[in-house]
C-alpha positions as protocol buffer text, in pm:
chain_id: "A"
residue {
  index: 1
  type: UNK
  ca { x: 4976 y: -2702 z: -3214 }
}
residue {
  index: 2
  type: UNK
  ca { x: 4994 y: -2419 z: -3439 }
}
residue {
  index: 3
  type: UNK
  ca { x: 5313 y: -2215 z: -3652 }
}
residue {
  index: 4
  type: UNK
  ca { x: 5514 y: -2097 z: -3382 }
}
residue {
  index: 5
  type: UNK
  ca { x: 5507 y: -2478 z: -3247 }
}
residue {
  index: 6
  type: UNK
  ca { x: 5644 y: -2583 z: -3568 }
}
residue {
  index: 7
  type: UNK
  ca { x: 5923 y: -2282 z: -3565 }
}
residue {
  index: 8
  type: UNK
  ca { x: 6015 y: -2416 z: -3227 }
}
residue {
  index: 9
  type: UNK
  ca { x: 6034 y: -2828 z: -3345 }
}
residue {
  index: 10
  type: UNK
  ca { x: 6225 y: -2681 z: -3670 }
}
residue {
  index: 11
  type: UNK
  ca { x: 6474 y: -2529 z: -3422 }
}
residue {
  index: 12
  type: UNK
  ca { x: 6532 y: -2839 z: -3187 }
}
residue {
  index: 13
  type: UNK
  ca { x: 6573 y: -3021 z: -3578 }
}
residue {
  index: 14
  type: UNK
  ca { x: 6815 y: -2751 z: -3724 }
}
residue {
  index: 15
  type: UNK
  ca { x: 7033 y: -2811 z: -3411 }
}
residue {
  index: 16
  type: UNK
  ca { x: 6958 y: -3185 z: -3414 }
}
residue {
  index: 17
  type: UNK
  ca { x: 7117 y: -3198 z: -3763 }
}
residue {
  index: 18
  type: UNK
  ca { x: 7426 y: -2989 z: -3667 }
}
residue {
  index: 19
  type: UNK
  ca { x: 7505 y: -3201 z: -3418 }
}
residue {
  index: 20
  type: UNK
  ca { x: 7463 y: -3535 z: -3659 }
}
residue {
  index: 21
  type: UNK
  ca { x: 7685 y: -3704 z: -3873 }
}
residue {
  index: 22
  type: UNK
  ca { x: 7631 y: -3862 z: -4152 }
}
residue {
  index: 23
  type: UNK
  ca { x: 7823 y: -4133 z: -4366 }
}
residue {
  index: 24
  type: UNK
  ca { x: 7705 y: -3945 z: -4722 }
}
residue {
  index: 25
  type: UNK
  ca { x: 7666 y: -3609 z: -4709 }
}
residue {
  index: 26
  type: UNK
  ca { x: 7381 y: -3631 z: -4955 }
}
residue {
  index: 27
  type: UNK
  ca { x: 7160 y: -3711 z: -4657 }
}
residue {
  index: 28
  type: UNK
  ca { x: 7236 y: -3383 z: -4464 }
}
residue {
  index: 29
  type: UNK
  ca { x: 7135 y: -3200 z: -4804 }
}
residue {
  index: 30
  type: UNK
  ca { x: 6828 y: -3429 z: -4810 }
}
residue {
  index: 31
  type: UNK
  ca { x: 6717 y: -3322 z: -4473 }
}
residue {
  index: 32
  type: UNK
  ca { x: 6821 y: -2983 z: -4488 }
}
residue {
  index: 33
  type: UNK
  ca { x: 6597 y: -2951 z: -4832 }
}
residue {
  index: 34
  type: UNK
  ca { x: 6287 y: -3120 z: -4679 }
}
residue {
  index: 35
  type: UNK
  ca { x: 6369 y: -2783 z: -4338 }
}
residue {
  index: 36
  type: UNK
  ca { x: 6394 y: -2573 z: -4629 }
}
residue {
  index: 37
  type: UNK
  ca { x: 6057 y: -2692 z: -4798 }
}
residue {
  index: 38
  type: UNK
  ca { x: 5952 y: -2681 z: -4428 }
}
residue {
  index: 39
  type: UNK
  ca { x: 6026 y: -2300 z: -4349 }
}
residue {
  index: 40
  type: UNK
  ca { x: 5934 y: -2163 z: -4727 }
}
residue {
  index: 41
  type: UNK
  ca { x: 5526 y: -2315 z: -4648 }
}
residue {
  index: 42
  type: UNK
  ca { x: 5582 y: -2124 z: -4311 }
}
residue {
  index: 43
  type: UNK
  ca { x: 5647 y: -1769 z: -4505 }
}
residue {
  index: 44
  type: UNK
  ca { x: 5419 y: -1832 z: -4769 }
}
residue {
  index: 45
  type: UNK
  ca { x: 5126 y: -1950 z: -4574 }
}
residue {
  index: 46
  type: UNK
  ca { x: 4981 y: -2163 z: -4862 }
}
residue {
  index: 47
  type: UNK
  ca { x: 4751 y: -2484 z: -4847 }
}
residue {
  index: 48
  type: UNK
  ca { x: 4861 y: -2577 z: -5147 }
}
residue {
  index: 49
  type: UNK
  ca { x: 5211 y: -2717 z: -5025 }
}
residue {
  index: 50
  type: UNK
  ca { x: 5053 y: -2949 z: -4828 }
}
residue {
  index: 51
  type: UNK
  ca { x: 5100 y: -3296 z: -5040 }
}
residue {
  index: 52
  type: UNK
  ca { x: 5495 y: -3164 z: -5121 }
}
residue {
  index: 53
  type: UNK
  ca { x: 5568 y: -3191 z: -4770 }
}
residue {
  index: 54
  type: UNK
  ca { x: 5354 y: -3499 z: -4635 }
}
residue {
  index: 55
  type: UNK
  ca { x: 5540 y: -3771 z: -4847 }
}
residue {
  index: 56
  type: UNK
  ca { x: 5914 y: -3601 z: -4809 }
}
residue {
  index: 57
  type: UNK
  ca { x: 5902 y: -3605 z: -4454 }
}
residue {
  index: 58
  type: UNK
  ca { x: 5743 y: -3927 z: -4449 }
}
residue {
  index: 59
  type: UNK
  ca { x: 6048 y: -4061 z: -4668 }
}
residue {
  index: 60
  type: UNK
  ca { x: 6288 y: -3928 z: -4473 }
}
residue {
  index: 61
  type: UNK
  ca { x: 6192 y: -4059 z: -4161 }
}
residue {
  index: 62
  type: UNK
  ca { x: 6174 y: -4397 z: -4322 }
}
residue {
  index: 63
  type: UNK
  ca { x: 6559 y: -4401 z: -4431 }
}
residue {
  index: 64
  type: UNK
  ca { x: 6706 y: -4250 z: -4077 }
}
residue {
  index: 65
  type: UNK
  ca { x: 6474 y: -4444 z: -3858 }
}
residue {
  index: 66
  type: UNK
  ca { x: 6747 y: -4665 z: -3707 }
}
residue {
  index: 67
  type: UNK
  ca { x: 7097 y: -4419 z: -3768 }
}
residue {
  index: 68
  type: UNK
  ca { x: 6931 y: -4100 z: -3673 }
}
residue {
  index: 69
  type: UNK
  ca { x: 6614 y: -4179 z: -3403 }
}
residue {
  index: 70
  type: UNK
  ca { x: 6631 y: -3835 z: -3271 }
}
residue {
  index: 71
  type: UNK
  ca { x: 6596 y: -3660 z: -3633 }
}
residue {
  index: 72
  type: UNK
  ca { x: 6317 y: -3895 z: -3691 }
}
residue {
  index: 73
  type: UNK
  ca { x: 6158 y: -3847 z: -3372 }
}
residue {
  index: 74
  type: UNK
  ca { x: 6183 y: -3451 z: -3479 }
}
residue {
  index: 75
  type: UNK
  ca { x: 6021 y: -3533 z: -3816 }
}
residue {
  index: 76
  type: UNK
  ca { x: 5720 y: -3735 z: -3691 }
}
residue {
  index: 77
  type: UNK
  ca { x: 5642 y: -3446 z: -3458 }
}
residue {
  index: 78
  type: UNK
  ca { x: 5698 y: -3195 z: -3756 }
}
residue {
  index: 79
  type: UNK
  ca { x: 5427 y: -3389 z: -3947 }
}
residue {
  index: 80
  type: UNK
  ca { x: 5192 y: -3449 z: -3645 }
}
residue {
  index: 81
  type: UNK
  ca { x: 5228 y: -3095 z: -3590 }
}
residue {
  index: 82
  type: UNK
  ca { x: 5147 y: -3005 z: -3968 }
}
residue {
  index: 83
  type: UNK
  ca { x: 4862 y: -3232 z: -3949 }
}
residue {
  index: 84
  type: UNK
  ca { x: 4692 y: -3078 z: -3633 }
}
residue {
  index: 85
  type: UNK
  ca { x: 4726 y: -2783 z: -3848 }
}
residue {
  index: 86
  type: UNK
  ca { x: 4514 y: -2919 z: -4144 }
}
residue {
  index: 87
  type: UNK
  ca { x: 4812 y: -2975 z: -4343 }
}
């Protein structure tokens, strides 16, 4: 899996989240910051972002395991996917 799979799984999520609804609206900004975090590694191509995005998405997946199970199934395939890349 490589960048443009992770574009693609970022898509599926972005719609994923439109679609959701959430009882605080907190969590929508929480997932939409960890997409943002997500897409600004994408543009600047750097290693170094690696351990900012490993524990957020971790987190998140953690919390919306059981109210959300296809934005968590979208976030375990983000980090597989970042993690085939080296990330």
């Amino acid at each position: 899996m490589d960048k443009e799979q992770l574009e693609k799984i970022l898509s599926h999520l972005k719609d994923e989240l439109a679609a959701s609804e959430f009882a605080a609206p907190s969590s929508r900004q929480e997932i939409q910051g960890l997409i943002d975090k997500i897409e600004n590694f994408l543009l600047q191509d750097q290693l170094a972002t690696e351990h900012a995005l490993h524990e957020p998405i971790s987190d998140v997946v953690t919390r919306f395991e059981v109210s959300h199970p296809k934005l968590t199934a979208l976030l375990n395939n983000i980090s597989t996917t970042l993690s085939n890349m080296g990330i």
